[in-house]
C-alpha positions as CSV (number, residue, x, y, z in Angstrom):
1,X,0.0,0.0,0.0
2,X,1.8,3.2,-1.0
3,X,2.0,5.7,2.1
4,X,-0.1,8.5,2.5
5,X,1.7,11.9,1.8
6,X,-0.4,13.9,4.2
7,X,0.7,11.8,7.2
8,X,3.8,11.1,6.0
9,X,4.9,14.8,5.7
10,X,7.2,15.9,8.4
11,X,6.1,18.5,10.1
12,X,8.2,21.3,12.3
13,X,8.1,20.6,16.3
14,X,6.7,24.1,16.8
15,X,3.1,23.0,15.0
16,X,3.0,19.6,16.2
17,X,3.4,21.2,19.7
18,X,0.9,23.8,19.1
19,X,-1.4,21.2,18.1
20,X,-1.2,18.9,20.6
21,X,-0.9,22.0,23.6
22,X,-4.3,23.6,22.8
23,X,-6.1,20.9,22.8
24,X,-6.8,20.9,26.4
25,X,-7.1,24.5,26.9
26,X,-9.9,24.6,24.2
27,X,-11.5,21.6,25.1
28,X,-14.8,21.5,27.1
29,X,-12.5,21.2,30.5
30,X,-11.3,24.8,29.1
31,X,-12.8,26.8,31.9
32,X,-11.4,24.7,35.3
33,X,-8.3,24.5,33.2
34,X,-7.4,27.8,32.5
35,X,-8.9,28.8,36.6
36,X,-6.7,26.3,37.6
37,X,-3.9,28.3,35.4
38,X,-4.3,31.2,36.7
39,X,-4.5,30.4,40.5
40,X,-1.1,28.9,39.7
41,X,-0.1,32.1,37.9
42,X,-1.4,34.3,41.0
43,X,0.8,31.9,43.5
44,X,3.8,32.1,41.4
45,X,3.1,36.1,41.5
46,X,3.4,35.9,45.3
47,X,6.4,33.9,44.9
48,X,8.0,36.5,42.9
49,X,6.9,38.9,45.0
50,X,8.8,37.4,48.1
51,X,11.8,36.7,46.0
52,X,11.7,40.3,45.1
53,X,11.4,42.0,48.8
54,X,13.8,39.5,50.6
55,X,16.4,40.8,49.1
56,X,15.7,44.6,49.9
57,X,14.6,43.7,53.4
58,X,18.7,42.6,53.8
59,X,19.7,45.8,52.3
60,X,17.3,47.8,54.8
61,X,18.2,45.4,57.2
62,X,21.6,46.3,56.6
63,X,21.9,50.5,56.5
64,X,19.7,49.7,60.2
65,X,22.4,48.2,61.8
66,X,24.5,50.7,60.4
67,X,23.0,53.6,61.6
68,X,24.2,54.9,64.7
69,X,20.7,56.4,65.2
70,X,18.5,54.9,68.2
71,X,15.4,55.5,66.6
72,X,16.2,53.3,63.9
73,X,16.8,50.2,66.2
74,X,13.5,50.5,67.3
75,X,12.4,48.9,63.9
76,X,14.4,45.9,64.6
77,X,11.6,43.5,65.8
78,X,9.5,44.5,63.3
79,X,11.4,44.3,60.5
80,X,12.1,40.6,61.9
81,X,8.3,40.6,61.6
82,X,8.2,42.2,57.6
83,X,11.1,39.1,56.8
84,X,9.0,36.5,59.0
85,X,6.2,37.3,56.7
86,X,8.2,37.2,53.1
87,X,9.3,33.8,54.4
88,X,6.1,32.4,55.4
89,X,4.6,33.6,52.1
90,X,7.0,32.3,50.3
91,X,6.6,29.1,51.7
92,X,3.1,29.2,51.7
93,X,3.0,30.1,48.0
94,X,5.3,27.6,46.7
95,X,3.7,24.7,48.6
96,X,0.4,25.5,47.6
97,X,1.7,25.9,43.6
98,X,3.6,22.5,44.3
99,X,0.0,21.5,44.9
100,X,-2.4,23.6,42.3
101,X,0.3,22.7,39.2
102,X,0.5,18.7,39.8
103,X,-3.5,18.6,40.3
104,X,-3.5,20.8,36.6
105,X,-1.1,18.5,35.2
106,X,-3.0,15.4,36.3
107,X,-6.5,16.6,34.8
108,X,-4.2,17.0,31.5
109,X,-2.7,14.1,31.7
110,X,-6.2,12.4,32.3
111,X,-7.9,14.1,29.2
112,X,-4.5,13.8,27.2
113,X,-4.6,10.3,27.4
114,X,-8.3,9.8,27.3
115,X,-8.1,11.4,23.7
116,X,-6.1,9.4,22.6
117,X,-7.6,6.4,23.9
118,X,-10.7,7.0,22.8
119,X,-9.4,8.4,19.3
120,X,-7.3,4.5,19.0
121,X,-10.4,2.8,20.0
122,X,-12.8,4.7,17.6
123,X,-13.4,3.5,14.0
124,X,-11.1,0.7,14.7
125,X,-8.0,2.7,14.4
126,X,-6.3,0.1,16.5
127,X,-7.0,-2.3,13.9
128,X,-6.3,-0.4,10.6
129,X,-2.8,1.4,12.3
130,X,-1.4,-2.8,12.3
131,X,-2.8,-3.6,8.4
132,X,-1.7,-0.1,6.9
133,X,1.7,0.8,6.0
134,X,1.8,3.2,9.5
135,X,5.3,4.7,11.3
136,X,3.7,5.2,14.5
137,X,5.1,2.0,16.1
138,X,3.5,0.8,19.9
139,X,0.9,3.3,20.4
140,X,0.5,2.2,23.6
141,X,3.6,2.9,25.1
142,X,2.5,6.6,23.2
143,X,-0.4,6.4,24.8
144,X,0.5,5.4,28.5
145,X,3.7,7.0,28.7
146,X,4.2,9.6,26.3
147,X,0.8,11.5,26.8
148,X,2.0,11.6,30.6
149,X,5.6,13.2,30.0
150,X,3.9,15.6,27.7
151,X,1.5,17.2,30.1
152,X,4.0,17.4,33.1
153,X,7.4,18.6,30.9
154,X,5.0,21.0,29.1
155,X,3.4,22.6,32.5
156,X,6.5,22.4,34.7
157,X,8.3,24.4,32.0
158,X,5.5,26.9,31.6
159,X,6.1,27.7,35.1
160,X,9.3,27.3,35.5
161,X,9.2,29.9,32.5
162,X,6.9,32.3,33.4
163,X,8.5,32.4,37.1
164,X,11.9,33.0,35.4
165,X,10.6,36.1,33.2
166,X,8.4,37.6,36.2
167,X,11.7,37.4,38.3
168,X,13.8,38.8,35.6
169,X,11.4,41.7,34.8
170,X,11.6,42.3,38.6
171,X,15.1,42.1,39.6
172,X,17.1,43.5,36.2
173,X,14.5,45.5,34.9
174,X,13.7,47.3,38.7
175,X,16.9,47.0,40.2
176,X,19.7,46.7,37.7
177,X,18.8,49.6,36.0
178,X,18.6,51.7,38.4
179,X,22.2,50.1,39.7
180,X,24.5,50.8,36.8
181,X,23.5,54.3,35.6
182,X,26.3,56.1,36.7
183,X,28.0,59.0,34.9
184,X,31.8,58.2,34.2
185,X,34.6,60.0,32.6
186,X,37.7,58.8,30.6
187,X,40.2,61.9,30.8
188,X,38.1,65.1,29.2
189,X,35.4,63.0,27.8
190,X,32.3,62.5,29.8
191,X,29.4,60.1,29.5
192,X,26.7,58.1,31.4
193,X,26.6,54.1,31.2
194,X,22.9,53.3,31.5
195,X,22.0,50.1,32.3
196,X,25.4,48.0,32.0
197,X,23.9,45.3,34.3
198,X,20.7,45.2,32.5
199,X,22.1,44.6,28.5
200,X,24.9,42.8,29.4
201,X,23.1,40.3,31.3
202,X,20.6,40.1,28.4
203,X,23.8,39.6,26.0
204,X,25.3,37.0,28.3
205,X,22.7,34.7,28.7
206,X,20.8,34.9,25.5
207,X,24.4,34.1,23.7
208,X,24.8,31.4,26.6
209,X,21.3,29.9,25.4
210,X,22.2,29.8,22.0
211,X,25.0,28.0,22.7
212,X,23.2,25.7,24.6
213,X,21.2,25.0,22.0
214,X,24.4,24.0,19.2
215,X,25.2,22.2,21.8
216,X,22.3,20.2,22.9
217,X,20.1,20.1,19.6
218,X,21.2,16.6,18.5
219,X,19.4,15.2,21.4
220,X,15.7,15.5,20.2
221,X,16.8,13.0,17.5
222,X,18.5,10.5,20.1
223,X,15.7,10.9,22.8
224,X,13.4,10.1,20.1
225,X,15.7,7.2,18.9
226,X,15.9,6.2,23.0
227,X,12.4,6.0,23.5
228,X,11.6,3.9,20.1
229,X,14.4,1.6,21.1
230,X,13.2,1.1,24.5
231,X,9.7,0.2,23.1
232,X,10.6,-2.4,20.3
233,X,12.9,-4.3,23.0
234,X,10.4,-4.2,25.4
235,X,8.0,-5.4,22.5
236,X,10.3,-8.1,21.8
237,X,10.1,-9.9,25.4
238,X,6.4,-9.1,25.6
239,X,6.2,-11.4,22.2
240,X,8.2,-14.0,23.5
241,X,5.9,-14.1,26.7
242,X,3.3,-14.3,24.9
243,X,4.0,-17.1,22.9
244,X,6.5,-19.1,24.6
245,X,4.7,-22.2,24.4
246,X,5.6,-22.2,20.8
247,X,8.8,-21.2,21.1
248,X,9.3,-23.7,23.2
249,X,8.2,-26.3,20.8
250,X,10.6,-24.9,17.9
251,X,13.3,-24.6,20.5
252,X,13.9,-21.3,19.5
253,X,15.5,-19.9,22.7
254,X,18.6,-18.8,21.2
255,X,17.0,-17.1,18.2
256,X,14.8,-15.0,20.5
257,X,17.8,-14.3,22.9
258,X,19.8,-12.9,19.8
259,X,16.9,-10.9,18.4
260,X,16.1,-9.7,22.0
261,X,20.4,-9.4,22.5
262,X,20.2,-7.5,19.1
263,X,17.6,-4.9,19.8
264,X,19.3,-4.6,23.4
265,X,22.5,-3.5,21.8
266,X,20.8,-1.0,19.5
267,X,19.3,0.2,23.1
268,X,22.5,0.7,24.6
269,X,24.4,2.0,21.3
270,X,21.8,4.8,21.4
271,X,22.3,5.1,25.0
272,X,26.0,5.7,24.8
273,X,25.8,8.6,22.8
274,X,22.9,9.5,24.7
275,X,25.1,9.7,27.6
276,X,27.8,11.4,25.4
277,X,25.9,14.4,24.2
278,X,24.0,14.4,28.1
279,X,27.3,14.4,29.7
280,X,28.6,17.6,27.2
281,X,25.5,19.5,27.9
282,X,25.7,18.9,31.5
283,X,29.6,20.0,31.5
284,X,28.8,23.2,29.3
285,X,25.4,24.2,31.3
286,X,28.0,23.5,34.9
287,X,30.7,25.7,33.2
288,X,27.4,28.4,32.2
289,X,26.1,28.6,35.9
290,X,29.4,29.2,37.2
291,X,30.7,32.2,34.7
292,X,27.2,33.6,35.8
293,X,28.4,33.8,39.4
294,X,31.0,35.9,38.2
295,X,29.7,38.2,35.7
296,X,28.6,41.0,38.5
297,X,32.1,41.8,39.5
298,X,32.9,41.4,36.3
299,X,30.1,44.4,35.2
300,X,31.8,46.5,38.4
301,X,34.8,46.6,37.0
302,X,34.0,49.6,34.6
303,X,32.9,51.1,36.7
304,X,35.7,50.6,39.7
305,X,38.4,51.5,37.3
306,X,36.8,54.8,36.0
307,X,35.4,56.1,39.6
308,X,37.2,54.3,42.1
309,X,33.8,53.7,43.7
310,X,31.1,50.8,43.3
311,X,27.7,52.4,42.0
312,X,25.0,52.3,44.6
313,X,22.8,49.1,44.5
314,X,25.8,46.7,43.3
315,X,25.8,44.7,46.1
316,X,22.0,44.2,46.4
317,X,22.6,42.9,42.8
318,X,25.2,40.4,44.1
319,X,22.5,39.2,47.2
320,X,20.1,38.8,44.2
321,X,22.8,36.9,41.6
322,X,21.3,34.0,42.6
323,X,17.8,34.4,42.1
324,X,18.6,36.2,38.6
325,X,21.4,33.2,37.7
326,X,18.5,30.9,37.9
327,X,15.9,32.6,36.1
328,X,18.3,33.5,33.2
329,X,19.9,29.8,33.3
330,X,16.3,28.0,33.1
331,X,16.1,27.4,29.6
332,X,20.1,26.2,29.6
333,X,19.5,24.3,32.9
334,X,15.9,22.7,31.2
335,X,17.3,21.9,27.9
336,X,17.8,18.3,28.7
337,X,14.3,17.9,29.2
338,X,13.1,20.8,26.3
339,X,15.0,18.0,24.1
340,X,12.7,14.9,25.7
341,X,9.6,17.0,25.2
342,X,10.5,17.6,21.5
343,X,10.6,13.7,20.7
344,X,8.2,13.5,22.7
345,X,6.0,15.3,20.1
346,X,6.9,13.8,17.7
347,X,6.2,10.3,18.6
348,X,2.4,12.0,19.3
349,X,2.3,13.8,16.3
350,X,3.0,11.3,14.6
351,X,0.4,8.7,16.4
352,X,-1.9,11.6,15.9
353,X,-1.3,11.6,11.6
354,X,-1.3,8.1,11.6
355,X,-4.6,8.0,13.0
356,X,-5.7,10.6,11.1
357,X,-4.6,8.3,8.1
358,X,-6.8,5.5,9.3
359,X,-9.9,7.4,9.6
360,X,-8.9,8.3,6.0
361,X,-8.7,5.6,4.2
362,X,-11.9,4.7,2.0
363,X,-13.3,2.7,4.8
364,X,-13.7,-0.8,2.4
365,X,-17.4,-2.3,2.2
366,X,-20.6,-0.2,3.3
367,X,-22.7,-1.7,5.9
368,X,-26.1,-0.8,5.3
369,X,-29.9,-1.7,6.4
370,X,-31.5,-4.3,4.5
371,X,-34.7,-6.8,4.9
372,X,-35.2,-9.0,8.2
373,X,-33.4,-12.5,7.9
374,X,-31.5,-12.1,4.8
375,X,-27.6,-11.2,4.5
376,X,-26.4,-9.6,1.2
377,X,-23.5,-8.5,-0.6
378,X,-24.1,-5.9,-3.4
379,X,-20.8,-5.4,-6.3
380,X,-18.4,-6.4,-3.2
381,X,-14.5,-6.2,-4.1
382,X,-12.4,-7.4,-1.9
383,X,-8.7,-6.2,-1.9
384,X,-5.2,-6.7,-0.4
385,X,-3.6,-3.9,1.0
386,X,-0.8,-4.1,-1.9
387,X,-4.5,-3.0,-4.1
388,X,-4.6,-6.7,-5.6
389,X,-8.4,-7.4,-5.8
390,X,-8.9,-11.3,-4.7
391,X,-12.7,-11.2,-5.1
392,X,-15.3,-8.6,-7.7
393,X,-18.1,-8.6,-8.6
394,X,-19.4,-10.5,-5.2
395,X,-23.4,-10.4,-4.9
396,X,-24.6,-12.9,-2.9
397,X,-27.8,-13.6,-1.2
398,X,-27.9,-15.9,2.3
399,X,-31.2,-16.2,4.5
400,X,-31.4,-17.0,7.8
401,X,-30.1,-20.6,8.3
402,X,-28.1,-21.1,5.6
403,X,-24.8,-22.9,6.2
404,X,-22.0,-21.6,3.5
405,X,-18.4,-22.8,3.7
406,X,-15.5,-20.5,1.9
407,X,-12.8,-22.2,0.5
408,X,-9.6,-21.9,-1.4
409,X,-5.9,-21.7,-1.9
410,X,-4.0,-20.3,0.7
411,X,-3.4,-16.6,0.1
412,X,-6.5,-16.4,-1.8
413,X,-8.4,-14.5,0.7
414,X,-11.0,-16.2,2.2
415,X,-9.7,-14.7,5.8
416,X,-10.0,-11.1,3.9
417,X,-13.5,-12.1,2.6
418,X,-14.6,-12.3,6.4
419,X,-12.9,-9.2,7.2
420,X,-14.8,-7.0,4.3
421,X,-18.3,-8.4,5.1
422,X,-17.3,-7.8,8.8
423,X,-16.7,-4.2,8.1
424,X,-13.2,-3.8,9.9
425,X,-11.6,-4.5,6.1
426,X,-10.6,-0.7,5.2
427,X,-9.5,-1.6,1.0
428,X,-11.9,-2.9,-1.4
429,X,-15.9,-1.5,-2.2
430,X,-19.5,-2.7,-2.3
431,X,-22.1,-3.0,0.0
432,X,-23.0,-5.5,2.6
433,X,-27.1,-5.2,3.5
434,X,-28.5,-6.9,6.9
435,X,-31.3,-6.2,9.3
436,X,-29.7,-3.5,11.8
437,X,-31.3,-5.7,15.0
438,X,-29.9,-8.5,13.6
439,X,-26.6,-9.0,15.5
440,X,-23.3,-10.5,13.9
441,X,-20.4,-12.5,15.8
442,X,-17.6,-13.3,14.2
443,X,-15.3,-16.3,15.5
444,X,-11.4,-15.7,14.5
445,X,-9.0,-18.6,14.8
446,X,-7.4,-18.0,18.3
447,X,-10.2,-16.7,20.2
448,X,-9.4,-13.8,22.0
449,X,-10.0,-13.9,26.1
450,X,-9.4,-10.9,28.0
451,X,-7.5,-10.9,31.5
452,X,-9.7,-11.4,34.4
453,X,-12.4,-14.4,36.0
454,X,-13.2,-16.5,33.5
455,X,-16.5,-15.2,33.2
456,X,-15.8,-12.3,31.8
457,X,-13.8,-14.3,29.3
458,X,-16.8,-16.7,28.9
459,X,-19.3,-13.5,28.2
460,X,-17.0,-11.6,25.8
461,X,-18.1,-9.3,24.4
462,X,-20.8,-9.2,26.4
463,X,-20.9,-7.6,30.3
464,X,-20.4,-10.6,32.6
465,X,-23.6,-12.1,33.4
466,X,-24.2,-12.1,37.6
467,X,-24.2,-15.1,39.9
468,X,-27.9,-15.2,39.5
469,X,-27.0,-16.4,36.1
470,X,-24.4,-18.8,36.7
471,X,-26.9,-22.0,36.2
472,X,-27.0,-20.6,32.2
473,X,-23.3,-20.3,32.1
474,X,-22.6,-23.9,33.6
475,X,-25.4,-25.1,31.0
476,X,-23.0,-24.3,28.2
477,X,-19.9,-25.1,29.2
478,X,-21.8,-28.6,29.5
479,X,-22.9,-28.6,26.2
480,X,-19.6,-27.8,24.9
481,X,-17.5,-30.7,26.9
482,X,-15.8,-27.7,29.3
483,X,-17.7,-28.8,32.3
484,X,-14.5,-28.8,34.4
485,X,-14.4,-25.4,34.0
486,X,-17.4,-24.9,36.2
487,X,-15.9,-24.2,39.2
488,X,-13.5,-22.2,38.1
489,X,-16.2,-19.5,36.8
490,X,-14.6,-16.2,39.4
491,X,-10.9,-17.3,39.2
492,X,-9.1,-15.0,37.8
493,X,-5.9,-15.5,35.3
494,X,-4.7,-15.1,31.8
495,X,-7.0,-17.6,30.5
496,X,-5.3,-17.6,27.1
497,X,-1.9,-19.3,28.6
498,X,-3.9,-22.2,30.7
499,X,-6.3,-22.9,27.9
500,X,-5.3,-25.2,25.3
501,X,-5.9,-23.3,21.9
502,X,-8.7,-25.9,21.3
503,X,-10.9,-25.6,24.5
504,X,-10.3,-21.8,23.9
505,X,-12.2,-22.2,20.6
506,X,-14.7,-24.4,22.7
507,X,-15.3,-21.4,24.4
508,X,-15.7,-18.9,21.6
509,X,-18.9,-21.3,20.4
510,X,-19.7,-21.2,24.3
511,X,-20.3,-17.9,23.4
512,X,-22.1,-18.0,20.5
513,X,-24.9,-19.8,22.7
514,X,-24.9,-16.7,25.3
515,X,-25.1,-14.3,22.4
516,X,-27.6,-16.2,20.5
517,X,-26.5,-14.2,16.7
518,X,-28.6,-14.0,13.8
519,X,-25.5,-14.7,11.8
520,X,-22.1,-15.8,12.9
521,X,-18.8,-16.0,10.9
522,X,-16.1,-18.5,11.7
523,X,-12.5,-17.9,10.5
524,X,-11.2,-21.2,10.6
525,X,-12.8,-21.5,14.1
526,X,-12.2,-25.3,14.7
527,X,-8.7,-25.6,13.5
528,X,-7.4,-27.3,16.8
529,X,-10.7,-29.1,17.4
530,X,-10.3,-32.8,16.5
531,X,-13.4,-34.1,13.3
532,X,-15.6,-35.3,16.3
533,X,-15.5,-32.6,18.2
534,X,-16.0,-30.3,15.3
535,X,-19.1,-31.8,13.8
536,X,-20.2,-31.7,17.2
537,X,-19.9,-27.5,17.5
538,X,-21.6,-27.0,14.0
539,X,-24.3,-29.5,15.2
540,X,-24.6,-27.7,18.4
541,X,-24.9,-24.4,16.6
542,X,-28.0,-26.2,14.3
543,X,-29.5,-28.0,17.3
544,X,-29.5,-24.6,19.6
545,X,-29.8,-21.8,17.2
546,X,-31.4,-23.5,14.0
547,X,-32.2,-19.9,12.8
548,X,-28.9,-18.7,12.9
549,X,-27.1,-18.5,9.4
550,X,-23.3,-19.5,9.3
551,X,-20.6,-18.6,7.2
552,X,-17.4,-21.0,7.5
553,X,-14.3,-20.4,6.4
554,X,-12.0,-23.8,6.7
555,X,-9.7,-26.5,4.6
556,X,-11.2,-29.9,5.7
557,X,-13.2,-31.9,3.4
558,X,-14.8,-33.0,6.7
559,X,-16.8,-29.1,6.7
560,X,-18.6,-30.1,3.0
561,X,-21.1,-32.1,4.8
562,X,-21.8,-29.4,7.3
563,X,-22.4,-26.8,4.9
564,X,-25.5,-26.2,2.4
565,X,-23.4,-24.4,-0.2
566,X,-19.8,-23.8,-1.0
567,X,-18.3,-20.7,-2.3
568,X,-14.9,-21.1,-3.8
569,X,-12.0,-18.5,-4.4
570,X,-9.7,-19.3,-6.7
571,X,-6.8,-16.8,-5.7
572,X,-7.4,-14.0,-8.5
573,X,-10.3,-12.2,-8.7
574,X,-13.3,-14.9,-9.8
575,X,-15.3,-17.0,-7.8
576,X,-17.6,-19.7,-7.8
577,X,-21.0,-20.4,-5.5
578,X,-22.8,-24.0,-5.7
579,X,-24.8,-25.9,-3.4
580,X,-24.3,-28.9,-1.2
581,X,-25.5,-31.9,0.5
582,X,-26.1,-30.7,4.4
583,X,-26.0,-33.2,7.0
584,X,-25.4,-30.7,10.1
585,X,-29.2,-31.8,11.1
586,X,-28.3,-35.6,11.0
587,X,-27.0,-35.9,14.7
588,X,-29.8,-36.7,17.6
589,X,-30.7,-33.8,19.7
């Protein structure tokens, strides 16, 4: 299938961000959200605030104690009051933000990831992202982990941001100013420096975050690499738990342990430059924080050697250095994770396209109403993703209790056939016409059972049926030779791994009983079930639900006699439809 352009275009980190950021704040949680916001705004204010008196407080503090003038040690306890109270606040404030931002950031993360699980689960995107041609590889670890890390980077570096520029505004813009105009003269020639501190700061660290960025921009590809590394080796294991059994048959322990081994060692080559570029950025940003400790009395120097005198607020700069060193430094200091959250965009932008792809695609055969026991197919085509057509020109008519086997070469599409009429199939065309109250089940070869009592696997898809119910559920296990399974209704355990794979199709036709269909579709449904046994399922299905209408697909000759007609596929695009000699009613009831 030739990829789709649209989601295949790269797109720049700035849109996908912008996409994915105001999503939230224009969703219908808009209104909480953005209270929420600015509550956290208003506590970050008072922090600010704080951070902005404490340091005059000292320098009032200071010409006090200075002052050989009684009255003014009067104010002594209460300007230990006036500081008592900047503390307090500041604590208060940045204890209650701690509090305000991680409750915002869960309520994103919550929606964030509810999106997206709902947008993966909708229209069977989860399905078509695994038959197209799609890049966005484990959507779930996107989904569970991803979504996550996006809400809290994004949110902690809003604040951290906004804190930053409020502090900067305060402290340069208020105080360093006002510190470093000072008139100075070189011999004859007289001039004022205005705001020294101010630009050269400015300079300083916008040239040091430039350089931060040359220097750290090559890990937004390797966190993205990281995290898509991580995933497929986790993937790996996850396969081979999943079907150990088999491997275990093959012997294929080594094979796994060097494709496990193999995608390991692409985890850790990733990681060593990883920890390369990391360890550079962290020994440039170390080398940036301490120059910045320094650049004051560098600033003084001017004007020192012109005056002989330091200008009036310099040393109130130096009690603030630290404050300011921090602001300026935050987007050097947070580049690290600026880097993470920019894969991390990418991998959701690109889940996002994807997705977008597969509600895109023509959307294969249209389901539509048509009369009360009949099932139709109208001009169906079915197609192979590569666009080979297997079946055209498919227009059949089935009433209610017909039997009718599909058969045909391997590769021919018979699975596919099941698939279209189903309406998951996204390629091929036609219609497919049944009575909308007239429900479908569809029967795949290795029945899927979720995780949990085996009850709920038993009822699948439907909700688990109460104790009060139990004597129905006990009736067909019975009828399809699982009786020892009876007790065992409210344990709970991976069901698929105890379950041999042929009492797991014994319980998908358990389930047909509880669902009672008005047309069910098996996909090779009775592969592991021995002749006996199988005639006895399709004679179960005749003898319990004589008005329900089959549709078989299968190899054995053994499924002729248990089917009223035969369609055949021949592997290219013609097919065939005949009758046949039925002997599902022949067993006793």
């Amino acid at each position: 299938m030739a990829k789709n352009k649209t989601a295949k275009t790269k797109t720049s980190t700035l849109k996908a961000f912008w996409r994915l950021f105001k999503g939230f704040w224009t969703s219908e949680s808009k209104w909480l959200a953005l209270g929420m916001l600015a509550l956290l705004f208003a506590l970050c204010a008072v922090k600010v605030y704080c951070v902005y008196m404490i340091p005059q407080w000292f320098q009032g503090f200071e010409l006090m104690l200075r002052s050989k003038d009684p009255d003014a040690l009067l104010q002594f306890i209460p300007s230990l009051k006036k500081l008592a109270m900047l503390l307090g606040g500041f604590a208060l404030a940045d204890g209650a933000r701690i509090y305000v931002q991680q409750q915002l950031r869960l309520r994103w993360r919550v929606w964030m990831t509810d999106r997206l699980l709902t947008r993966w689960m909708s229209n069977k995107a989860y399905y078509r992202l695994q038959v197209m041609d799609s890049d966005a590889d484990n959507p779930d670890q996107r989904i569970s982990e991803d979504a996550g890390f996006f809400a809290k980077a994004t949110l902690d570096l809003l604040v951290d941001f906004g804190v930053s520029l409020a502090v900067i505004v305060s402290l340069l813009a208020g105080i360093l100013i006002t510190a470093s105009s000072t008139p100075l003269s070189l011999g004859s020639f007289s001039f004022t420096l205005s705001g020294l501190f101010f630009w050269g700061s400015l300079l300083f660290y916008g040239a040091g975050t430039w350089l931060a960025h040359l220097v750290g921009r090559r890990l937004i590809r390797l966190k993205y690499e990281q995290r898509q590394r991580e995933a497929d080796f986790r993937f790996s294991m996850m396969r081979t738990r999943e079907n150990s059994e088999s491997i275990a048959f093959y012997g294929g322990e080594q094979i796994e342990l060097e494709g496990s081994c193999r995608r390991f060692e692409g985890v850790i080559d990733n990681l060593r430059q990883l920890i390369d570029r990391k360890s550079f950025l962290k020994f440039y940003t170390t080398f940036f924080e301490q120059t910045a400790l320094f650049l004051p009395f560098l600033m003084m120097l001017p004007f020192y050697l012109a005056t002989g005198t330091i200008p009036k607020g310099c040393f109130m700069l130096i009690n603030s250095c630290k404050s300011i060193k921090d602001s300026f430094s935050c987007i050097v200091s947070s580049y690290e994770t600026l880097a993470e959250l920019a894969a991390i965009v990418r991998r959701l932008d690109s889940l996002e396209r994807s997705m977008d792809e597969a509600d895109a695609l023509p959307g294969g055969a249209t389901l539509a109403d048509g009369r009360p026991g009949a099932f139709e197919t109208r001009a169906l085509c079915v197609q192979l993703p590569s666009g080979r057509t297997v079946m055209e020109n498919g227009s059949l008519s089935l009433e209610r209790g017909a039997r009718m086997l599909v058969t045909g070469p391997s590769g021919c599409g018979k699975s596919t056939f099941l698939r279209t009429v189903s309406g998951i199939w996204p390629f091929g065309s036609g219609e497919v016409r049944k009575a909308p109250e007239e429900r479908t089940l569809f029967l795949p070869q290795r029945p899927y059972l979720p995780l949990g009592s085996l009850r709920r696997a038993l009822c699948y898809p439907l909700e688990p049926l109460p104790a009060s119910e139990d004597e129905l559920l006990k009736d067909v296990l019975r009828k399809v030779d699982l009786e020892r399974l009876i007790p065992l209704l409210d344990k709970e355990d991976d069901w698929s791994r105890i379950l041999s794979l042929g009492e797991q199709q014994r319980i998908a036709f358990a389930r047909v009983l509880l669902v009672r269909p008005a047309w069910v579709f098996l996909d090779e449904s009775t592969s592991a079930l021995d002749e006996r046994r199988e005639r006895d399922m399709y004679q179960l299905i005749a003898r319990e639900l004589p008005d329900t209408g089959v549709v078989s697909v299968g190899h054995r000759t053994t499924l002729f006699a248990l089917h009223d007609r035969l369609m055949q596929l021949t592997g290219g695009s013609a097919w065939s439809l005949k009758a046949l000699p039925c002997q599902t009613q022949a067993a006793p009831a």
